[in-house]
C-alpha positions as CSV (number, residue, x, y, z in Angstrom):
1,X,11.7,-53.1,-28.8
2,X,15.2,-52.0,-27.7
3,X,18.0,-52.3,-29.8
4,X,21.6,-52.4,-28.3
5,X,24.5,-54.3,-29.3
6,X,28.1,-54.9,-27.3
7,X,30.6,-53.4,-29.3
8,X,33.6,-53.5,-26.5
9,X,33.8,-54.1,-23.1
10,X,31.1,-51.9,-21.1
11,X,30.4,-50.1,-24.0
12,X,27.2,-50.6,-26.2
13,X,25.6,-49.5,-29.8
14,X,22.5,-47.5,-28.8
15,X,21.8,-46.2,-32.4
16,X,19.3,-46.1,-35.2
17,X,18.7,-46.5,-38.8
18,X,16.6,-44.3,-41.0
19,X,15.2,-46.5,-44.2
20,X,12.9,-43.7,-45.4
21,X,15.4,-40.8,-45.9
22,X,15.7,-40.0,-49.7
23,X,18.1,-37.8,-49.5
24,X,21.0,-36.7,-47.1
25,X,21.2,-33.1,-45.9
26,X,18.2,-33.3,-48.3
27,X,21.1,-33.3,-51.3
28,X,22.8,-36.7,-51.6
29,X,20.5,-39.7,-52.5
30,X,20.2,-42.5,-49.6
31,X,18.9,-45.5,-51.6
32,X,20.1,-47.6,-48.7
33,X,19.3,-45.3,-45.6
34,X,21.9,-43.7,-43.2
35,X,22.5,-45.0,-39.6
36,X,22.8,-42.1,-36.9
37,X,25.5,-43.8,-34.3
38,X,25.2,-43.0,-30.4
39,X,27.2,-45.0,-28.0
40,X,27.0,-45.6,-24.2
41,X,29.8,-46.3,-21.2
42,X,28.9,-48.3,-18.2
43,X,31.2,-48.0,-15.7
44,X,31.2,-46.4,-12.3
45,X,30.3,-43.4,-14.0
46,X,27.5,-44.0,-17.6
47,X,28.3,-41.5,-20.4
48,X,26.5,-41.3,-23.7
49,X,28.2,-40.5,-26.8
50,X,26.1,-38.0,-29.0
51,X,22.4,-38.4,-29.6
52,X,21.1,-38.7,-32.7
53,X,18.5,-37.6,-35.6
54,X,14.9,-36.9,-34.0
55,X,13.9,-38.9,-36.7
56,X,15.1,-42.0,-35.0
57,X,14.8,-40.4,-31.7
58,X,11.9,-42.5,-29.7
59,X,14.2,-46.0,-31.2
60,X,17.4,-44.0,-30.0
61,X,16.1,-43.1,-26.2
62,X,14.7,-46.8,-26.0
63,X,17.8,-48.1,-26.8
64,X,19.6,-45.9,-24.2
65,X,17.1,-46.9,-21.4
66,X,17.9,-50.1,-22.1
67,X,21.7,-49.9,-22.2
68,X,21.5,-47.8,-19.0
69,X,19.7,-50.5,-17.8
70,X,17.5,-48.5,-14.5
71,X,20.7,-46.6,-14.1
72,X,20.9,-42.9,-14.4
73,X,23.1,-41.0,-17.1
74,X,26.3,-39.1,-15.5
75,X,27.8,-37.9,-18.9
76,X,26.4,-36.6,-22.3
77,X,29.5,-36.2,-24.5
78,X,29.0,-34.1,-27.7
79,X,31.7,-34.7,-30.1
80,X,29.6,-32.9,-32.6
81,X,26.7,-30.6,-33.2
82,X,25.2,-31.5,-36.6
83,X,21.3,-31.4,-35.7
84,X,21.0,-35.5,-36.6
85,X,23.6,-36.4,-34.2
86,X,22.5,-33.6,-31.5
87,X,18.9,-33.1,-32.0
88,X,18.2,-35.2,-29.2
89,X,20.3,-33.3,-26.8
90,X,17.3,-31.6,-25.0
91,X,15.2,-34.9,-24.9
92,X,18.1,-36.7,-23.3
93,X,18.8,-33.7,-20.6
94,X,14.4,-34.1,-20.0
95,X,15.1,-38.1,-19.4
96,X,17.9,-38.0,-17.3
97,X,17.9,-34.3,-15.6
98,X,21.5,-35.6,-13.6
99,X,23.3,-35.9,-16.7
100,X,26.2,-33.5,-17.1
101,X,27.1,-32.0,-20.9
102,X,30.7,-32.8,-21.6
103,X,31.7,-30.6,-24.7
104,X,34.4,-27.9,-26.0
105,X,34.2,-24.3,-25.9
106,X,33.4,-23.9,-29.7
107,X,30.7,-26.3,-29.3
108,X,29.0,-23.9,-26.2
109,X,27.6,-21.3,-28.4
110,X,26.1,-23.7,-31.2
111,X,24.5,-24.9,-27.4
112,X,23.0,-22.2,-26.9
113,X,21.8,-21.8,-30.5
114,X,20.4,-25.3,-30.9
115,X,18.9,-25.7,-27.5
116,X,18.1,-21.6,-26.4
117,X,15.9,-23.2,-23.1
118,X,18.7,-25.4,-21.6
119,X,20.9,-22.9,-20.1
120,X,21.7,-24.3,-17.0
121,X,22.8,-27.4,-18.4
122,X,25.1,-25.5,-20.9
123,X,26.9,-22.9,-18.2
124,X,27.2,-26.5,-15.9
125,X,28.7,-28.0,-19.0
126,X,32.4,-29.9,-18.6
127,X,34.5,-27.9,-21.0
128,X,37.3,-29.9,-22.7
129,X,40.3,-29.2,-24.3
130,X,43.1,-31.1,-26.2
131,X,44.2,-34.0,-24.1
132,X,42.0,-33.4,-20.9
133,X,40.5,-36.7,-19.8
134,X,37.3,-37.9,-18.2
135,X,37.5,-40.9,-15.8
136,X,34.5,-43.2,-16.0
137,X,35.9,-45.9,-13.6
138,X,37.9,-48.4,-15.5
139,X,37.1,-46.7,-18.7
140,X,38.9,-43.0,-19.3
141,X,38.2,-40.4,-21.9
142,X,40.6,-38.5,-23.2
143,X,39.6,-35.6,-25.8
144,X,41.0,-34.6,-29.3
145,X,39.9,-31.7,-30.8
146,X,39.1,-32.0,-34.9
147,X,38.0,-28.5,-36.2
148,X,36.5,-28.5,-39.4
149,X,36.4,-32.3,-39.7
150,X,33.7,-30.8,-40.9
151,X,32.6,-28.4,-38.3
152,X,34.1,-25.9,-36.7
153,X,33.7,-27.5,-33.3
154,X,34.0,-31.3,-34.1
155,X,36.4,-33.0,-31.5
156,X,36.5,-37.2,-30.9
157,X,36.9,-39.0,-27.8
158,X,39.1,-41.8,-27.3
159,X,38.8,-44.4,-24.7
160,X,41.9,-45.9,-23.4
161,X,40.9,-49.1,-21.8
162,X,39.3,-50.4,-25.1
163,X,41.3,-48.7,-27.2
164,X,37.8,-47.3,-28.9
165,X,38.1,-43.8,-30.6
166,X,34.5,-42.2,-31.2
167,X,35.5,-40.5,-34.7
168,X,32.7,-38.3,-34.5
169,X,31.7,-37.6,-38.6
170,X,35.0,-39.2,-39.5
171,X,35.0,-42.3,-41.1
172,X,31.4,-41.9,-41.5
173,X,29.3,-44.2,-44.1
174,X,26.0,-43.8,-46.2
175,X,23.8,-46.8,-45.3
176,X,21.2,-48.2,-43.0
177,X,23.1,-50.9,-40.6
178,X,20.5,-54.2,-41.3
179,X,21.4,-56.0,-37.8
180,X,25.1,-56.5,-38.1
181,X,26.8,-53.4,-37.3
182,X,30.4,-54.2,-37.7
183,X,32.6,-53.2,-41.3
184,X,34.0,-57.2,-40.9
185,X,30.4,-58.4,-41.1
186,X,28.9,-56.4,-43.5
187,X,31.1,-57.2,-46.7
188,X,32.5,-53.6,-46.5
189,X,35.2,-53.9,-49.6
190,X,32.1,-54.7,-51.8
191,X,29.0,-53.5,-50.2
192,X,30.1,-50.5,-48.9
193,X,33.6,-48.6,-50.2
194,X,31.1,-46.5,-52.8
195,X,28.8,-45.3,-50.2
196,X,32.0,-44.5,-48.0
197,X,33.9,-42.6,-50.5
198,X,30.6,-40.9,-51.6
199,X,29.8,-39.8,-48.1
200,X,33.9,-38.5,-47.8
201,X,34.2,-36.7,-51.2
202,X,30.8,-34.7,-50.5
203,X,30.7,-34.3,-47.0
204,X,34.4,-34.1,-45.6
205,X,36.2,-33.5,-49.0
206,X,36.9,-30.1,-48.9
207,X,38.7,-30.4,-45.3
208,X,41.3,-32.6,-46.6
209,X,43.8,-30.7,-44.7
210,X,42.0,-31.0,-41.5
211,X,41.5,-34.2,-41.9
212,X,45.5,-34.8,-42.2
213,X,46.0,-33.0,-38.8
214,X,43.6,-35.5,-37.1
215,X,45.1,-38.6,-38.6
216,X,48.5,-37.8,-37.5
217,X,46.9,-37.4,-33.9
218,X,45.2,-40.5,-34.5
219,X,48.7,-42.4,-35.3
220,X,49.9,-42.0,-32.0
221,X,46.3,-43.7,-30.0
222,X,46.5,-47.6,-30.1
223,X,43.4,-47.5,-31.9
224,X,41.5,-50.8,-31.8
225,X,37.9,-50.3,-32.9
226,X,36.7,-47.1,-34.4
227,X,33.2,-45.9,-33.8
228,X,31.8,-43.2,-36.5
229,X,28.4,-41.1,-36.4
230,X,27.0,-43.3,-39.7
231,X,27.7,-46.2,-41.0
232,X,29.6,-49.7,-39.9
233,X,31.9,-50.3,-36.8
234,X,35.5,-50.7,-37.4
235,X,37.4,-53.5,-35.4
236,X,39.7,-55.3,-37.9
237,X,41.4,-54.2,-40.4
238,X,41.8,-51.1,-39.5
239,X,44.8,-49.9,-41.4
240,X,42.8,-50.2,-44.4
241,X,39.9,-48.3,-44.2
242,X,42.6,-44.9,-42.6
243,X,44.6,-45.9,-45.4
244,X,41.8,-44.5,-47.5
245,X,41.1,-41.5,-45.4
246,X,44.7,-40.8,-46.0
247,X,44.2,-40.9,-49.8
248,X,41.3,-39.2,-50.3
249,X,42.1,-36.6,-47.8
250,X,45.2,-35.8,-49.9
251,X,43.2,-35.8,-52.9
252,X,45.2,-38.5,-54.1
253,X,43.7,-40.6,-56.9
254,X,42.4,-44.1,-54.8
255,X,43.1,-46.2,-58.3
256,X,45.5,-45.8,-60.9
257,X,41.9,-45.6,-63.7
258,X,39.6,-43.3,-65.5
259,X,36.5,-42.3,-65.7
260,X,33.9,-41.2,-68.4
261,X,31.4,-38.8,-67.4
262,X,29.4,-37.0,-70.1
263,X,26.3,-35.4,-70.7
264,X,24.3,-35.9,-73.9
265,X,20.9,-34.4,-75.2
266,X,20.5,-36.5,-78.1
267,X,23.1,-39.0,-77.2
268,X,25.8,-37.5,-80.1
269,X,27.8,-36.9,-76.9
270,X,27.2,-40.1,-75.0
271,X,28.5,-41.7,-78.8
272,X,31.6,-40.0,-78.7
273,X,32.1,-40.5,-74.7
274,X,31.7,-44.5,-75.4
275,X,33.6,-44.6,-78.4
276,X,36.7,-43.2,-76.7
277,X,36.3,-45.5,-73.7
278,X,36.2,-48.7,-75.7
279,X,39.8,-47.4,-77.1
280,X,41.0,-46.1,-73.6
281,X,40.0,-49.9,-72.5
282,X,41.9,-51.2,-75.2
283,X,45.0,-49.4,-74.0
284,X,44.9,-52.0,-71.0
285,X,43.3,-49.2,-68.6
286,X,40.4,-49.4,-66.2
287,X,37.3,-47.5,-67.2
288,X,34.5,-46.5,-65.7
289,X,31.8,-44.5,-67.7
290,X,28.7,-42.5,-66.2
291,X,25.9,-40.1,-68.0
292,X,25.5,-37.3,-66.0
293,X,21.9,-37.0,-66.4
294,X,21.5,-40.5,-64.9
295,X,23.8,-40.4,-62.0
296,X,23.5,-37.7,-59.3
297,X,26.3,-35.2,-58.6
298,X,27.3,-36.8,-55.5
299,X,28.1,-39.9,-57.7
300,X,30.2,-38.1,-60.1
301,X,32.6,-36.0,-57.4
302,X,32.9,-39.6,-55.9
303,X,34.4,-40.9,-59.0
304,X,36.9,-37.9,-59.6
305,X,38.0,-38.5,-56.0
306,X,38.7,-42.4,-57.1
307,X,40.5,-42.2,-60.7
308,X,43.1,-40.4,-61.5
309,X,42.3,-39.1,-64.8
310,X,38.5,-37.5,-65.7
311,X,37.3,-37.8,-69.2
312,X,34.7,-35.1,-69.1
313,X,32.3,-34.6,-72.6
314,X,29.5,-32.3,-72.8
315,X,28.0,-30.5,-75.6
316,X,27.8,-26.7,-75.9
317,X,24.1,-25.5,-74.5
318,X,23.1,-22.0,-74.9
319,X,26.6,-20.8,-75.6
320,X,27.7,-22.3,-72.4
321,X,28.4,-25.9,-70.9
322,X,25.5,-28.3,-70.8
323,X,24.1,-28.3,-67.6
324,X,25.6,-31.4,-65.6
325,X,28.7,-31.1,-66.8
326,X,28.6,-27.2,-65.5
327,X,27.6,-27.9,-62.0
328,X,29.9,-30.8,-61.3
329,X,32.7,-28.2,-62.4
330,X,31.6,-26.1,-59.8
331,X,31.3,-28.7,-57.7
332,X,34.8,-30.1,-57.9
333,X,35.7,-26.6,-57.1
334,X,33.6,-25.5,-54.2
335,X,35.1,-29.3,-52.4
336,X,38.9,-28.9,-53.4
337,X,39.6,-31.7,-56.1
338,X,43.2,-31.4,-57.1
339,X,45.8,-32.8,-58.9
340,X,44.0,-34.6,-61.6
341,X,44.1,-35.1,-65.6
342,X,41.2,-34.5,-67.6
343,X,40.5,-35.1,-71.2
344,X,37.8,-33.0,-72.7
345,X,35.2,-33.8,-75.0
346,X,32.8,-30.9,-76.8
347,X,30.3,-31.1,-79.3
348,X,28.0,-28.7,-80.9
349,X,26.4,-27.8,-84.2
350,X,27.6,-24.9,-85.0
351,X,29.2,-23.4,-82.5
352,X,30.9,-26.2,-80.3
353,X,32.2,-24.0,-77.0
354,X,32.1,-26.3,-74.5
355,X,35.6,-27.7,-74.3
356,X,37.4,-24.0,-74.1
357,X,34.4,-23.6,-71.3
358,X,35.7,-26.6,-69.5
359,X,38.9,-26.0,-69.8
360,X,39.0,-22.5,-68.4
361,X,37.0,-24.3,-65.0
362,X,39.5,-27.2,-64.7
363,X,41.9,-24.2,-64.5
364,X,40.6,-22.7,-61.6
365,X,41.5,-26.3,-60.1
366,X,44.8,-26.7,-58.1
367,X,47.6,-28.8,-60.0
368,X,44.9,-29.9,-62.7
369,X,45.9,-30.0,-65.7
370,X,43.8,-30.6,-69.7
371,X,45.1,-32.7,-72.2
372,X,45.7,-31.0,-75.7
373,X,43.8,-34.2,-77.3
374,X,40.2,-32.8,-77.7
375,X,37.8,-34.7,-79.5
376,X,35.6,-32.0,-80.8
377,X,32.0,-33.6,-82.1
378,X,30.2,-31.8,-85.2
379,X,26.6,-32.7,-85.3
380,X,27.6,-36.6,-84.8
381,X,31.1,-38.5,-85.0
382,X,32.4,-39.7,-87.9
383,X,34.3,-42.8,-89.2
384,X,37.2,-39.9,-90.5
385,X,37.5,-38.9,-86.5
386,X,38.7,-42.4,-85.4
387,X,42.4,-41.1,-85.4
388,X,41.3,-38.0,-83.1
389,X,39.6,-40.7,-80.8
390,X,42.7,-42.9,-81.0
391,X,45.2,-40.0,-80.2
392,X,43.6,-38.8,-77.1
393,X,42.7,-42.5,-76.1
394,X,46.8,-42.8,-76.1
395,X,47.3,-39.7,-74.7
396,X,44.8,-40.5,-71.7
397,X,46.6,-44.2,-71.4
398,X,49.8,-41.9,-71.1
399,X,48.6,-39.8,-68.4
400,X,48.5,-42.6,-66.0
């Protein structure tokens, strides 16, 4: 059963949810699914907008069928390669032989590479540039080319008469769409902000610049709905959801909090971690606190893009940082974070080494700076450390 939904004049929703994915890129946990987006035009010319993951792919060409409605396909637009928005690339050029590859010349070789037996198709392809424009009928493309948003060959299509830029990855959201496919309808705020700040932090984060250079382009389109590879359709409130992609792609912290994240083998740690929360709290602050052995990494870089300081507490494991803590170090490295505060806290029985460990990563951040309160844990904490907890409780409060 076809499943295609209006989502501005002429143009329709022709994509496809995947409920059984566990994890994303086979990294990031899924609970609720992903959606792989395709669009179609109908006009004097039909264009299709991407493809999508072959795991949807017999849904996705039904749906397209049915949009097209006995009509051939003039146009397949690839905005970007990523195998689950173009896997179905060679399908759709086997359904519709007429259709015509619209795409830039980065994207050309990654042609070639993906689909080796389509060669034809790729030297006939439409190569775009900045600013060229496809006319459709009453509906005109116009191209705008976004490298490393977050491939090198990403580029989105806006379409004048609706006013409907396809974002490509941008604005992109973890989560299967359950029937309403609009941000308006779907309680976005509450349902929704986590999985989209998730899917930025880990997926786009490290292209903050590049992400920039595309929303100044996008400030001068009269932008009125916003259509992204995954996740919810944007048609109101628009301002809000690029106001985000502006923070987080400046790294700036989204709310003026903290965060706990700690890793515990016996729970000593996890002790110390709440205990200096409940007296960060009582400073008046927002606090948000997370055992890294429970949540995944994905979670954790989430939260470091949301708050603006990082209470990080880990005891010393074979000489080195306990595991968790270690790797969302590296983490927060490899995807950019900058221009935080973190407060450190290090335990250890004999030999607690963790904190100067921790420390010496947060330096290899950009602009992020350690607080000199440690809280240093000795076997367990003790009533005769509450004035160590309360001076780097003040200290984090301070650092807001």
């Amino acid at each position: 059963m076809q499943n295609i939904q209006s989502i501005a004049d002429g143009i329709f929703y022709v994509g496809a949810s995947d409920r059984r994915l566990a994890k994303f890129e086979n990294l990031f946990p899924i609970p609720r699914g992903v959606s792989y987006n395709s669009y179609v035009i109908v006009d004097d010319k039909t264009a299709l907008m991407d493809t999508a993951d072959a795991s949807v792919g017999g849904q996705f060409l039904e749906n397209v069928a049915a949009a097209l409605a006995g009509r051939g396909l003039d146009y397949l637009v690839i905005d970007h390669m990523e195998p689950d928005h173009a896997a179905m690339v060679e399908a759709v050029l086997l359904r519709w032989p007429g259709a015509r590859l619209v795409c830039n010349a980065k994207t050309v070789p990654m042609l070639r590479m993906y689909f080796p037996g389509n060669d034809a198709a790729i030297a006939s392809a439409l190569v775009v540039k900045e600013g060229d424009s496809l006319s459709l009928g009453r509906h005109t493309l116009s191209f705008v080319m976004a490298p490393m948003v977050h491939w090198p060959e990403v580029m989105m299509s806006f379409e004048s008469a609706t006013g409907t830029l396809f974002s490509a990855d941008a604005f992109g959201t973890f989560g299967a769409l359950d029937g309403a496919i609009f941000a308006d309808e779907v309680a976005f705020p509450t349902r929704w902000l986590d999985d989209a700040r998730r899917y930025y932090a880990n997926i786009v984060g490290k292209y903050g610049v590049q992400v920039q250079g595309v929303l100044k382009k996008a400030a001068g389109l009269p932008i009125r709905t916003i259509a992204p590879l995954h996740g919810p359709i944007w048609r109101q409130d628009l301002e809000w959801f690029i106001g985000k992609y502006d923070l987080w792609s400046r790294c700036e912290p989204e709310e003026k909090a903290v965060t706990v994240l700690y890793g515990s083998m016996y729970g000593n740690t996890a002790s110390a971690a709440n205990a200096l929360a409940a007296r960060i709290a009582a400073q008046g602050v927002k606090v948000a606190v997370h055992d890294l052995s429970c949540v995944d990494n994905s979670e954790a870089v989430a939260e470091c893009w949301r708050a603006a300081v990082i209470v990080l507490a880990a005891p010393t494991y074979n000489g080195g940082i306990y595991l968790p803590a270690g790797e969302l170090l590296d983490d927060l490295k490899a995807l950019g974070l900058h221009d935080r505060v973190f407060a450190l806290v290090e335990s250890g029985s004999w030999a607690p080494m963790s904190g100067k460990l921790m420390a010496a990563k947060i330096g290899e951040l950009k602009n992020c700076t350690v607080l000199d309160q440690k809280v240093t844990v000795r076997g367990r904490l003790t009533a005769a450390q509450d004035a160590e907890l309360d001076a780097c409780a003040r200290a984090v409060a301070a650092a807001l």
